[in-house]
N, C-alpha and C positions, 0 to 999 in steps of 0.2 A: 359541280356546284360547291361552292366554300361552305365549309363544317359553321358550325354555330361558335365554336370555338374560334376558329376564323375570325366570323365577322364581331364577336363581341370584342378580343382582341384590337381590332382596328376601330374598334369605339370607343377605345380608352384614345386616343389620338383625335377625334371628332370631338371628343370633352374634353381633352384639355392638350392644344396642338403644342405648347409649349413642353408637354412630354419627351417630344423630340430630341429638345436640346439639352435635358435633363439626362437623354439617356448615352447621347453625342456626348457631351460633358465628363460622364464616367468611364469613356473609354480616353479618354485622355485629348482630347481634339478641340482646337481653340477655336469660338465660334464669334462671329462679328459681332459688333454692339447693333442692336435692335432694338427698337420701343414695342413689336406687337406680334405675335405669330399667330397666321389665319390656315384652316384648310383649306386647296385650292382644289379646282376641278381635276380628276383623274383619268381625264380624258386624253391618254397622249398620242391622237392619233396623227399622223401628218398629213399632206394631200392625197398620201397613195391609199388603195382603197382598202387595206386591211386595216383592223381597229385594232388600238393598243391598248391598255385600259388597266392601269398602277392601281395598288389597293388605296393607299393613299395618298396626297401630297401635302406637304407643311410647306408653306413661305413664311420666312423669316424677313419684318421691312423697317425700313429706317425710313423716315416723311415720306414714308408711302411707296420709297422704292427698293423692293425686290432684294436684300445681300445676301441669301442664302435660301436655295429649295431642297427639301429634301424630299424624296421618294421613299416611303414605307412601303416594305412587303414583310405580310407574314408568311412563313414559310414554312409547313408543318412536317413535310419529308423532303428530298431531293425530288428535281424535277426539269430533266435535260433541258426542256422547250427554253426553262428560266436563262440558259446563258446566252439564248437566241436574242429574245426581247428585253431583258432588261438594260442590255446598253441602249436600247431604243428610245427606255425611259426618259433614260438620263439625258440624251440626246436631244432630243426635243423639246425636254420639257427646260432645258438650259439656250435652247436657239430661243425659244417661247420668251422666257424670262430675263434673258441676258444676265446671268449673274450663277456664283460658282453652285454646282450641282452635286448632291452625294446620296446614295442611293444605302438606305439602312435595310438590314433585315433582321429580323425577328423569329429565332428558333429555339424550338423545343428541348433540343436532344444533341450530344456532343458529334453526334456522327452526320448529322442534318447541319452542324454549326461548320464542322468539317468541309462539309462540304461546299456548302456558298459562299465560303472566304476566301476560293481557289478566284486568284485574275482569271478576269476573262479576257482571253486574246482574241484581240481584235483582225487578225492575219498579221503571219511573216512576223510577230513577234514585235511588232513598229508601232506599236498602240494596244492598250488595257482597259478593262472598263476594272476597280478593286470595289466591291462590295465590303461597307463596313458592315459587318457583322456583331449580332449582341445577341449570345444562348442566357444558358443557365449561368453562368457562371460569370457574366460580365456583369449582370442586372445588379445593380447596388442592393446593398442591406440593408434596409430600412429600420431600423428598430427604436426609435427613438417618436414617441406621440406626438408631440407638437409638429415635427418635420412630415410621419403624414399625414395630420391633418390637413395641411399645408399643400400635400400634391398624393390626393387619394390613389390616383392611377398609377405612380409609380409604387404607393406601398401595395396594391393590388397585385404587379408585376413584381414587387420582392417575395410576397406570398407564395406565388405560386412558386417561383426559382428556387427558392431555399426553404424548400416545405423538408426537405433533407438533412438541412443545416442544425447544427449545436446550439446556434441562435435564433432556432424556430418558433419557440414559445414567446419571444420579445418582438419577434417579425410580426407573431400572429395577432400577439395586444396589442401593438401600431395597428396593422391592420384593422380589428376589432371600434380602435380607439375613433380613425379617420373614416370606417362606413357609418358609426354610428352620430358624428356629427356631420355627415352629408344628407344625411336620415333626416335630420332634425331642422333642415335649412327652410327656411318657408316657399311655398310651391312645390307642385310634385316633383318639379324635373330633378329635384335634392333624393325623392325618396325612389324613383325610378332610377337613379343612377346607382346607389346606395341597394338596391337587389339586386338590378342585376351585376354588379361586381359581388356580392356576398354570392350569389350562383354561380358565377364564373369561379372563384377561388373554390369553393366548397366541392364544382365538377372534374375540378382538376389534379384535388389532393390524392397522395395513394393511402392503402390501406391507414398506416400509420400514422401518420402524419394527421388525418381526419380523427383517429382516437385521441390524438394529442391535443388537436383545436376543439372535440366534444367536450373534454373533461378541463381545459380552459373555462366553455361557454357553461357546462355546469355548475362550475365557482360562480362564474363570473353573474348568475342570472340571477345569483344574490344581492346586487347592486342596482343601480336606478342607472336607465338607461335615458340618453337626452329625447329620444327617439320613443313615440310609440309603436312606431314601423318595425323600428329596429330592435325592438324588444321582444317585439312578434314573431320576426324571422328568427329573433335565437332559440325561445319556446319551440317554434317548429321545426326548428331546423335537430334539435332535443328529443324533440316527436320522432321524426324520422331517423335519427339515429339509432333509439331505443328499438324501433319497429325491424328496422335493417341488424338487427345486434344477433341476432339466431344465423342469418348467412353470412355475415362477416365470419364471425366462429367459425364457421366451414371453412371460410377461403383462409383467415387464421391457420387452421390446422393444415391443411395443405402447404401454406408456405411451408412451416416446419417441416412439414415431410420432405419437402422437395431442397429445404436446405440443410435440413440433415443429410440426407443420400448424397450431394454434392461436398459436405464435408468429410463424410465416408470415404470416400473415393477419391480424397485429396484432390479434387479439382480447384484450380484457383479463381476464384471470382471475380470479375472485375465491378466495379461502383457502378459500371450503368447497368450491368446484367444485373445486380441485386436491387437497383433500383425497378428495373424492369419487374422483377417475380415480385416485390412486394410489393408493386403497383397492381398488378394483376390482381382483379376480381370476378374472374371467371371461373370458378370451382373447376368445371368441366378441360379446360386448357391447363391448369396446374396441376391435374392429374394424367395428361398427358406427358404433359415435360417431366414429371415424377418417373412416368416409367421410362421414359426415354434415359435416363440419367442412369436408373441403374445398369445399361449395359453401353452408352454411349462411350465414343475414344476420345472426345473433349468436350468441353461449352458448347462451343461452336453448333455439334451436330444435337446437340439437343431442343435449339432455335430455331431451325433451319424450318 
């Protein structure tokens, strides 16, 4: 069953399909001229009786015909079956459409991004299916307010990426800036969009990163927001920081412990394993890998 994380992810795509090519774009890839990008059915099943079923699809059309579909999957770990069916996607969903076909994916973590970027051979090496891939590390940097106000779901998807980054506090007031005037839009579907993206960035930040965007919204709840929704959400979201501020301190002080002993020991750390321990908010697991550390023979076995 797809995680919540999942399926909000591929929401950001159902609201605004032109995401797509914003994020095609940043990876260097010259896209046709278009007047309109719609999501299509993710039905790509063909006459035989197994079903196939894409997370989602974008077309891209010019007076109405079809120059570019793309196939989004999110992709939250590796997952062998994926090099079975996704040339399947692309396959059909390009006999379907008659027009050129590129299948993106959407991952978390360097070693998940690793991975779905490998060709897929097709047999004997005489055909490939290439998954263009976009991690952390592709997703553009948002940090400039007008731009996202302009395109909420990719400053959504810079938040989470570079909740790490030196230019996190300018990610996070873009961000900030572009939920709180989709808050403001008239009709709910402005202020239902506008939570749950502020819930999707807020479930996904680690330890850090979530003190750096509190003590943001603490400044920042001094100011008049466009938004009475989204004035609410930062009171509460204030609330529930405050309330959560006694176990953080726990999982706080474990980190240290646990990166002190790894300094002790001269083990070298690598950015996604420190990313990893200070994402962790499981008191109970940090104190595990704490002891593992003191007599482990590298990183490695202290994860395992």
């Amino acid at each position: 069953m797809p995680s919540p994380l999942h399926e909000v992810l591929l929401e950001l795509f159902t609201n605004q399909p032109g995401l797509a090519a914003s994020l095609l774009s940043a990876l260097g890839w010259d896209l046709p001229e278009y007047e309109e990008a719609n999501t299509a059915c993710t039905d790509l099943t063909d006459k035989a009786p197994t079903e196939y079923r894409a997370d989602t699809v974008v077309v891209f059309s010019n007076s109405k015909e079809p120059v570019l579909a793309v196939v989004v999957e999110v992709q939250l770990r590796p997952d062998k079956d994926k090099r079975w069916t996704w040339p399947v996607y692309v396959a059909t969903l390009r006999a379907r459409l008659r027009c050129p076909t590129v299948l993106l994916v959407l991952t978390p973590d360097n070693r998940t991004t690793t991975w779905a970027a490998k060709p897929i051979d097709l047999g004997f090496g005489v055909g490939s299916v290439q998954p263009v891939v976009l991690g952390p590390e592709q997703v553009p940097v948002v940090t400039d307010p007008a731009s996202a106000v302009r395109t909420p779901e990719l400053a959504v998807l810079s938040a989470i990426a570079h909740q790490g980054s030196k230019d996190r506090s300018r990610v996070f007031a873009a961000t900030l800036a572009a939920l709180d005037k989709l808050a403001a839009e008239p009709g709910s579907r402005g202020t239902e969009r506008a939570t749950m993206y502020y819930d999707l960035v807020t479930s996904t930040l680690n330890h850090a990163a979530r003190s750096c965007l509190e003590a943001m919204m603490t400044t920042a709840a001094r100011r008049e927001y466009l938004s009475d929704t989204f004035r609410n959400l930062v009171k509460e979201g204030l609330q529930q920081g405050r309330e959560q501020g006694l176990e953080e301190g726990r999982v706080d002080g474990e980190v240290r412990i646990l990166e002190t002993i790894l300094d002790a020991r001269g083990f070298v750390v690598s950015a996604e394993v420190r990313a990893r321990i200070e994402g962790c908010t499981d008191v109970d697991q940090l104190e595990v890998w704490a002891r593992r550390a003191v007599t482990a023979a590298d990183v490695a076995e202290i994860f395992e």
